[in-house]
Backbone as XML, in Angstrom:
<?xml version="1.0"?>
<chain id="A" units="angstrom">
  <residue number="1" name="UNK">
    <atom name="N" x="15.695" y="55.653" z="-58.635"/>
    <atom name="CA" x="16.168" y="55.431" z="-57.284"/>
    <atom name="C" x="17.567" y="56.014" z="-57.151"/>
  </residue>
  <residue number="2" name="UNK">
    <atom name="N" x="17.791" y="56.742" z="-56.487"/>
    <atom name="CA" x="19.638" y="57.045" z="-55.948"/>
    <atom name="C" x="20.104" y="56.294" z="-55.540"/>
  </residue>
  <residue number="3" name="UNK">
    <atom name="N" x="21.573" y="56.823" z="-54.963"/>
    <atom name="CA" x="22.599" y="55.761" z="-54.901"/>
    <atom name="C" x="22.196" y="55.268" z="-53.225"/>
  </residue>
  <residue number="4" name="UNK">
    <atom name="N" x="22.885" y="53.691" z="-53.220"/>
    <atom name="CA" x="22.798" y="53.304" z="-51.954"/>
    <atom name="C" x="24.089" y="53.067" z="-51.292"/>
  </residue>
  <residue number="5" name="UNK">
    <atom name="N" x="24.357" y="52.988" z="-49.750"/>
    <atom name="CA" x="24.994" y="52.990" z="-48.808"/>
    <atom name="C" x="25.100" y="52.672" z="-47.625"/>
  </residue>
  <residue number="6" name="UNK">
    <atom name="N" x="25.921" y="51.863" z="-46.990"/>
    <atom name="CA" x="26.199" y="51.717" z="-45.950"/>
    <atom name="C" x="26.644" y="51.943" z="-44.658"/>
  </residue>
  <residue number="7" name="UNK">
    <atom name="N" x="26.303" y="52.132" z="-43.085"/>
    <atom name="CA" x="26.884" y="53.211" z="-42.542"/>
    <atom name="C" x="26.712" y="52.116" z="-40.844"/>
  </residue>
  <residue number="8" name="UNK">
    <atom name="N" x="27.811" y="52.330" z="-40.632"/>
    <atom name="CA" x="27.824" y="51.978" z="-39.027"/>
    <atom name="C" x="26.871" y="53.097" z="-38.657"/>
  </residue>
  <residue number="9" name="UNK">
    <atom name="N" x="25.848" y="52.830" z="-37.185"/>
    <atom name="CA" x="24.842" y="53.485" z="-36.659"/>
    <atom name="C" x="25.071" y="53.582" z="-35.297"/>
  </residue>
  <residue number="10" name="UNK">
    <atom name="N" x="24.687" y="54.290" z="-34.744"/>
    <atom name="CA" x="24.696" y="54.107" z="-33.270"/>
    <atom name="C" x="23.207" y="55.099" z="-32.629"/>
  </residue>
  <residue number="11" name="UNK">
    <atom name="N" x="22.842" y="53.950" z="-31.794"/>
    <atom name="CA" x="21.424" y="54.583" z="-30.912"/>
    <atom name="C" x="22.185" y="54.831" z="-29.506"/>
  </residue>
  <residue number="12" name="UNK">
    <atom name="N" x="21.572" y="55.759" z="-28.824"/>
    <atom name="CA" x="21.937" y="56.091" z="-27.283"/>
    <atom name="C" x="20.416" y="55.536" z="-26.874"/>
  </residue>
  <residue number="13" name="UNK">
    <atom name="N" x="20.487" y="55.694" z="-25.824"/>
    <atom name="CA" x="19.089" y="55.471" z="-24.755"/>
    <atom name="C" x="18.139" y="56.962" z="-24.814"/>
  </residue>
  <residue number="14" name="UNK">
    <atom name="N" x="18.968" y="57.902" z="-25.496"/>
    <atom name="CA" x="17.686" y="59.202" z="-25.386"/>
    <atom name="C" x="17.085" y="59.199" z="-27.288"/>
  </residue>
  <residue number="15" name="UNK">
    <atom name="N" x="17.882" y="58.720" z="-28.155"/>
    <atom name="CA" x="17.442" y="58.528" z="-29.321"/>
    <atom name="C" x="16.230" y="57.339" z="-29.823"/>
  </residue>
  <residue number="16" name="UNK">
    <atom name="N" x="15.279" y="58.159" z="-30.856"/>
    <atom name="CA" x="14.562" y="57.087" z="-31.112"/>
    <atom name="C" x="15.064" y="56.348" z="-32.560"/>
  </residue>
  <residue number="17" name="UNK">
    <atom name="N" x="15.933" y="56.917" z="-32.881"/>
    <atom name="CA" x="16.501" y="56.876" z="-34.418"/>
    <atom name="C" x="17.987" y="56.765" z="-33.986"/>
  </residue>
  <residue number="18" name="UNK">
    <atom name="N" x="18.566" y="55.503" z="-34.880"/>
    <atom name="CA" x="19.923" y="55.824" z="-34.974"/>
    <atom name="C" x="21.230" y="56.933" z="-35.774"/>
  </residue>
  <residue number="19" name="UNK">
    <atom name="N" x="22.005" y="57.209" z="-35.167"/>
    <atom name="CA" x="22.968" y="58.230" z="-35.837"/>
    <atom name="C" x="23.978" y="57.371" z="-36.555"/>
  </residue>
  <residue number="20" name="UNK">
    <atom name="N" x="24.067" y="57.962" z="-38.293"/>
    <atom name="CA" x="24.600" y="57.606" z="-39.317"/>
    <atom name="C" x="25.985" y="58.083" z="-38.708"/>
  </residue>
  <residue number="21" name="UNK">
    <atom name="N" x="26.884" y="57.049" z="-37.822"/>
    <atom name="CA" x="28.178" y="57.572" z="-37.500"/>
    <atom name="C" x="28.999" y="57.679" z="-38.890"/>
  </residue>
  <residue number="22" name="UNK">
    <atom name="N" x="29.530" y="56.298" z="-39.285"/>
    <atom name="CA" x="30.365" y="56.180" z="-39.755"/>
    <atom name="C" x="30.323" y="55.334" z="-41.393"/>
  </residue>
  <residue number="23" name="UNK">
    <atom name="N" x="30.446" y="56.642" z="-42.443"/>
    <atom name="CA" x="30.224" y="55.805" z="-43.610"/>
    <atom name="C" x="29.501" y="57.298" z="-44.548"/>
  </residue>
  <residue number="24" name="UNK">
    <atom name="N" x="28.826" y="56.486" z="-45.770"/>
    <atom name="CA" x="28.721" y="55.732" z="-46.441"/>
    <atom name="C" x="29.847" y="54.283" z="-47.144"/>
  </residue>
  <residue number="25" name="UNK">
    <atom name="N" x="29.627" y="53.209" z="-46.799"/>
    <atom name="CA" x="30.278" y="52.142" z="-47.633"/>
    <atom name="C" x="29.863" y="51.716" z="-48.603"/>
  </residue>
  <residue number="26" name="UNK">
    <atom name="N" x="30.379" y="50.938" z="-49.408"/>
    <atom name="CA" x="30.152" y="50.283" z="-50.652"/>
    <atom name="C" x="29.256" y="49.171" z="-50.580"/>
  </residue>
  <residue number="27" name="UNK">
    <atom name="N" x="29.397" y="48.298" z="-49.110"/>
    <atom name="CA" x="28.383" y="47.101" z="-49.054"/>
    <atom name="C" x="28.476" y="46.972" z="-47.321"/>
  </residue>
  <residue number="28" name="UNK">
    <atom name="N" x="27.565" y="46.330" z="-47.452"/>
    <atom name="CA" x="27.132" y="45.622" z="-45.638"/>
    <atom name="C" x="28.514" y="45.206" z="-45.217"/>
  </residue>
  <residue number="29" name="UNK">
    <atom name="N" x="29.304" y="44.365" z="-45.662"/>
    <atom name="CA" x="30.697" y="43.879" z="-45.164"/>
    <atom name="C" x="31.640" y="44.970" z="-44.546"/>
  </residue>
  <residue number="30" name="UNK">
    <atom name="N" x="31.654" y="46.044" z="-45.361"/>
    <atom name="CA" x="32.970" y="46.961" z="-45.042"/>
    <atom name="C" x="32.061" y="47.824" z="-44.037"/>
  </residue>
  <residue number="31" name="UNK">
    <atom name="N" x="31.136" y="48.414" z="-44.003"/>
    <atom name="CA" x="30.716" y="48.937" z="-42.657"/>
    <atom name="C" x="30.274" y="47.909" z="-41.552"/>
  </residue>
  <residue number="32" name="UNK">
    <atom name="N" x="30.406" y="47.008" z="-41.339"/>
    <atom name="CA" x="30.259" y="45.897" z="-40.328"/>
    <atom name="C" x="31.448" y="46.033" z="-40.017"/>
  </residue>
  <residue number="33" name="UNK">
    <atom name="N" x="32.744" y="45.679" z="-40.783"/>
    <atom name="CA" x="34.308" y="45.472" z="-40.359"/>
    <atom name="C" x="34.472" y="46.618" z="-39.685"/>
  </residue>
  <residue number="34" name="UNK">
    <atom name="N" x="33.633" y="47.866" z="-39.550"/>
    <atom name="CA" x="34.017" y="49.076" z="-38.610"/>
    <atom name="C" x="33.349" y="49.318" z="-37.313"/>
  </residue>
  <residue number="35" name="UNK">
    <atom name="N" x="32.533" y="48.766" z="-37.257"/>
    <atom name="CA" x="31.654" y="48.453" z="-36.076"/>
    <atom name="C" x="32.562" y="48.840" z="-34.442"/>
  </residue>
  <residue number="36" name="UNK">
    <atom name="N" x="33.171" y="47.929" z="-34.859"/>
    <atom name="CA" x="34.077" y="48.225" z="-33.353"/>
    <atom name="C" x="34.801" y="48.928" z="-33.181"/>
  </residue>
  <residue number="37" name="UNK">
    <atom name="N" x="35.233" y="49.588" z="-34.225"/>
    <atom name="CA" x="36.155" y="50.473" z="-34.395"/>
    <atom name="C" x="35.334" y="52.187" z="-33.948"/>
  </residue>
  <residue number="38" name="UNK">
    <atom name="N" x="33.931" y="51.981" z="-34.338"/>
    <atom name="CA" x="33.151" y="52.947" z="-33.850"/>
    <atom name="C" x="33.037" y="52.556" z="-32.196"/>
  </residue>
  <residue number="39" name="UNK">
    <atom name="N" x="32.672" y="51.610" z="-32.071"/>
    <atom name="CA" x="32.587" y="51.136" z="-30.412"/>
    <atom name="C" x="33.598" y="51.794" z="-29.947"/>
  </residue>
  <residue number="40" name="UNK">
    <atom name="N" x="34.964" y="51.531" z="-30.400"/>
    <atom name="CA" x="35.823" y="51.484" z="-29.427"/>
    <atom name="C" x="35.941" y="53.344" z="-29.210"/>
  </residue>
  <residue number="41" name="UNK">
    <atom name="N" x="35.957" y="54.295" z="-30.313"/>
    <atom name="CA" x="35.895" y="55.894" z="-30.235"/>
    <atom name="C" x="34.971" y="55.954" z="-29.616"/>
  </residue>
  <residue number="42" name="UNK">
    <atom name="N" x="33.588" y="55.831" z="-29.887"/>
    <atom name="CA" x="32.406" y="56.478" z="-29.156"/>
    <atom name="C" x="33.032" y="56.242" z="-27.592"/>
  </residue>
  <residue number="43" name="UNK">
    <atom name="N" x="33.116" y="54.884" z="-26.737"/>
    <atom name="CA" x="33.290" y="54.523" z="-25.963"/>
    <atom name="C" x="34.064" y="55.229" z="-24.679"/>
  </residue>
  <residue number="44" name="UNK">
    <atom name="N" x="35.710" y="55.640" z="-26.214"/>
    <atom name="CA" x="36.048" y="56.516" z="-24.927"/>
    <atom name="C" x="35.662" y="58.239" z="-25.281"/>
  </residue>
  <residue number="45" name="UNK">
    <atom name="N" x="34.946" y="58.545" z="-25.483"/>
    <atom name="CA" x="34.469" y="59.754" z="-25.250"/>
    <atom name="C" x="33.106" y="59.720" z="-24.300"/>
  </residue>
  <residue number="46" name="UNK">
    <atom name="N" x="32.424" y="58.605" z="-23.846"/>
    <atom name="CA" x="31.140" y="58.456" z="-23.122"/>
    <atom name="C" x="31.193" y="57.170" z="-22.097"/>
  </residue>
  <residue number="47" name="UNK">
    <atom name="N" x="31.220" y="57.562" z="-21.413"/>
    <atom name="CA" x="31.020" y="56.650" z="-20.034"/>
    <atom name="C" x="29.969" y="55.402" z="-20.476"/>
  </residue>
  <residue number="48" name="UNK">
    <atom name="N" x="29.132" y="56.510" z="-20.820"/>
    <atom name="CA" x="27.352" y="55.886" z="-21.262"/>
    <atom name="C" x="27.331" y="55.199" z="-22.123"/>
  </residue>
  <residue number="49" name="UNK">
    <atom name="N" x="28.267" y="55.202" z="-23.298"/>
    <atom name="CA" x="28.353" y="54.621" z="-24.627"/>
    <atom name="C" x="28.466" y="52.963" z="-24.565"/>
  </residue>
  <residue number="50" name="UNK">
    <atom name="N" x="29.100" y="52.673" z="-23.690"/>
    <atom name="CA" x="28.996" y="51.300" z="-23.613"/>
    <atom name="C" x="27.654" y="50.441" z="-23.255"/>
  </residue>
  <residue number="51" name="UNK">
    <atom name="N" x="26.514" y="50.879" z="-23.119"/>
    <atom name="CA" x="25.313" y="50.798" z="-23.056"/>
    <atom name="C" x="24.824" y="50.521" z="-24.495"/>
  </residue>
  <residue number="52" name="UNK">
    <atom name="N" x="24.928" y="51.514" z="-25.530"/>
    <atom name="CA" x="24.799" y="52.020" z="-26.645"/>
    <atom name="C" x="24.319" y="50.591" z="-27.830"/>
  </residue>
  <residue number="53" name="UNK">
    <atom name="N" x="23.554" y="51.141" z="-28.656"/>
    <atom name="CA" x="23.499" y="49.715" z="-29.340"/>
    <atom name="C" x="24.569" y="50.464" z="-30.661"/>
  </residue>
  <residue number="54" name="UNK">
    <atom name="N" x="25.541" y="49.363" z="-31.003"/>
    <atom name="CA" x="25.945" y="49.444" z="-32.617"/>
    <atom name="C" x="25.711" y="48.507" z="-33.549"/>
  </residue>
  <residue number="55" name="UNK">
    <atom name="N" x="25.193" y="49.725" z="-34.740"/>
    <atom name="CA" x="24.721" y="48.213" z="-35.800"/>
    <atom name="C" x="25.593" y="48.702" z="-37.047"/>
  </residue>
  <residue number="56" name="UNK">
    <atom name="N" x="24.554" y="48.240" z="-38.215"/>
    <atom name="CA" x="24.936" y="49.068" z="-39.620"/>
    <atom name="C" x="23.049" y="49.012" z="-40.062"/>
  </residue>
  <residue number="57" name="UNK">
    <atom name="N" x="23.306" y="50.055" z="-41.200"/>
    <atom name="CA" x="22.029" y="50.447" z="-41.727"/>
    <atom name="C" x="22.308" y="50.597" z="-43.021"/>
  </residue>
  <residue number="58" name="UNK">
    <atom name="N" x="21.292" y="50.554" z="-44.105"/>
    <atom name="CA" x="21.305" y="50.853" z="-45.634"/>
    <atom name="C" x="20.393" y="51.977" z="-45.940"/>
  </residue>
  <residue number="59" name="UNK">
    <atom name="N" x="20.861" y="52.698" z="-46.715"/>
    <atom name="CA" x="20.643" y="54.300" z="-46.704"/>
    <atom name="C" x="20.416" y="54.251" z="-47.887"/>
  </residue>
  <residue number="60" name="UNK">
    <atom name="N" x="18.902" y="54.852" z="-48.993"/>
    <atom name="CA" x="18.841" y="54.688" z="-50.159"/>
    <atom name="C" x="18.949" y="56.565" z="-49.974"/>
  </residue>
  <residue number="61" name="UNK">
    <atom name="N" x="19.681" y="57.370" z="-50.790"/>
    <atom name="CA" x="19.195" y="58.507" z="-50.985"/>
    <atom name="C" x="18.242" y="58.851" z="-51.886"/>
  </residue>
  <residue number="62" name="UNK">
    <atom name="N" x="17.224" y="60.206" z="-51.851"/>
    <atom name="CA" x="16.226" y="60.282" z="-53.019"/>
    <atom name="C" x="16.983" y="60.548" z="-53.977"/>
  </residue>
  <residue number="63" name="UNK">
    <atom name="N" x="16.393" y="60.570" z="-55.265"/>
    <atom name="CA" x="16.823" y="61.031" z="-56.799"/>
    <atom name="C" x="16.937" y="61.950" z="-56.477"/>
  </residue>
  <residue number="64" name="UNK">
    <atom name="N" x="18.113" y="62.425" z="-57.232"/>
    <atom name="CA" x="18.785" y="63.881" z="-57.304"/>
    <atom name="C" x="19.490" y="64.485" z="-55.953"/>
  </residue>
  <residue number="65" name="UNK">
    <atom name="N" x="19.641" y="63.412" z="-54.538"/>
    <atom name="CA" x="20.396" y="63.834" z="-53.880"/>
    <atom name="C" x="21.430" y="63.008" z="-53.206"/>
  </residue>
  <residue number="66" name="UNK">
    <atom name="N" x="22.748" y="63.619" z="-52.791"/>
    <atom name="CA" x="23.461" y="62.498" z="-52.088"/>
    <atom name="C" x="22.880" y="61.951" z="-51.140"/>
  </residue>
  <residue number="67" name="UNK">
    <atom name="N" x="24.348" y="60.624" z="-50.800"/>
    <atom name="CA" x="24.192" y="60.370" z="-49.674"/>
    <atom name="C" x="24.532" y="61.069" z="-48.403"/>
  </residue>
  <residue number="68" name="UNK">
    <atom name="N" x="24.127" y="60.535" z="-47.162"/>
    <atom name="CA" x="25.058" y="61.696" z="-46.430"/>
    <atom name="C" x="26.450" y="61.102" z="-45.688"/>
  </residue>
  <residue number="69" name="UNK">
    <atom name="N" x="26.850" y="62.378" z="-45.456"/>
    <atom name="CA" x="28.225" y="61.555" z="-44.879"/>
    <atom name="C" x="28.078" y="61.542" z="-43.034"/>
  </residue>
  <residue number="70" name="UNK">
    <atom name="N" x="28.701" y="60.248" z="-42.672"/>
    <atom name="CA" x="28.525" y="59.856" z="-41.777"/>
    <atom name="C" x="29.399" y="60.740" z="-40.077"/>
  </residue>
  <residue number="71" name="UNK">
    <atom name="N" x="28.440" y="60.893" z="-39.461"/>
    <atom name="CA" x="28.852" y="61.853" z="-38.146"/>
    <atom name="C" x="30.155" y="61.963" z="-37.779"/>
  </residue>
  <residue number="72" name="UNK">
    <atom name="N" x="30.932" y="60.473" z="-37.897"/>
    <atom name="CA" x="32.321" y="60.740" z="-37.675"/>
    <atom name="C" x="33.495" y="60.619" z="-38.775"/>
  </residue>
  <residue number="73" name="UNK">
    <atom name="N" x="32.785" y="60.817" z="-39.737"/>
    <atom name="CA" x="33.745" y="60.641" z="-40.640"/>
    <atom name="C" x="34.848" y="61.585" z="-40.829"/>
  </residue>
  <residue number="74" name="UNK">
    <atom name="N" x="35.073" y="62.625" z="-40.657"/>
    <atom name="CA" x="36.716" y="63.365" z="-40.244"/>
    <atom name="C" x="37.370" y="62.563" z="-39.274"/>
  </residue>
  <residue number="75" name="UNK">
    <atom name="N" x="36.501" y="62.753" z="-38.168"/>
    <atom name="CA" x="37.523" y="62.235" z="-37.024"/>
    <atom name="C" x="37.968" y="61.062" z="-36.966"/>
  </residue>
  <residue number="76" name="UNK">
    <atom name="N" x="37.476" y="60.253" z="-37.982"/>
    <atom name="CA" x="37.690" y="58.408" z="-38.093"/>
    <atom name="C" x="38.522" y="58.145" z="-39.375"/>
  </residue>
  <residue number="77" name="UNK">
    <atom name="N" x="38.520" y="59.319" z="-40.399"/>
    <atom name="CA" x="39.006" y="59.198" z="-41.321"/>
    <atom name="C" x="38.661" y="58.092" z="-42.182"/>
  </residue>
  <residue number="78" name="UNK">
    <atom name="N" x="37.242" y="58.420" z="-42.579"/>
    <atom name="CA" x="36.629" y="57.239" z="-43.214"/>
    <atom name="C" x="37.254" y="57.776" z="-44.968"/>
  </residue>
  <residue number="79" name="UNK">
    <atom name="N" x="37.369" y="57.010" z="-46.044"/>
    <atom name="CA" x="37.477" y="57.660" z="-46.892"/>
    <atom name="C" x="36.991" y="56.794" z="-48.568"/>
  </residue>
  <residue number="80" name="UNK">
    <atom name="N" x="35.988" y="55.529" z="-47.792"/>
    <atom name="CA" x="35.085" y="55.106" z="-48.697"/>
    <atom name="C" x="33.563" y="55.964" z="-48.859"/>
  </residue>
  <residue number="81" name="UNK">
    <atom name="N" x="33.404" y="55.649" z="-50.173"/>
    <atom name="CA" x="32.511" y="56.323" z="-50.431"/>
    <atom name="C" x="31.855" y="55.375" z="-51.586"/>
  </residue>
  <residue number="82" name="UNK">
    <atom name="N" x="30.034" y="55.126" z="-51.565"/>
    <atom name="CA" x="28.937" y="54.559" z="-51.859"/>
    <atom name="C" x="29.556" y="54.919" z="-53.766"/>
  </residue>
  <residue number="83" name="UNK">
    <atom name="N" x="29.287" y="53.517" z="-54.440"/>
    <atom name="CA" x="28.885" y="54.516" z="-55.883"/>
    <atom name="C" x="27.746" y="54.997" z="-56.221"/>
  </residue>
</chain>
């Protein structure tokens, strides 16, 4: 099994799948504590966003590949990373 990870998510109303914003984390706790912190960026870049559902998700990658890194992670300056 590969490594696992944590990632704030965000669905819009045209997605059927959520987007791995923000993360990989180390556990459910530390990408939860960012939650709003994604709310609050997405938010002001989209009118619409406040509609938006935010959660967190657990991300197993396959053997032999990473995890991925999460959509906003430059611009949020995430700089945890899954072992």
């Amino acid at each position: 099994m590969g490594a696992t990870g944590f990632y704030v998510t965000v669905r819009t109303a045209d997605r059927a799948h959520p987007a791995l914003a923000l993360g990989p984390y180390d556990s459910h706790r530390a990408a939860r504590l960012e939650v709003d912190r994604v709310r609050q960026f997405v938010t002001t870049q989209s009118r619409a966003a406040g509609w938006w559902l935010y959660e967190t998700a657990r991300v197993t990658a396959q053997p032999g590949r990473e995890l991925p890194v999460g959509t906003l992670n430059a611009l949020l300056a995430c700089g945890q990373t899954a072992a």
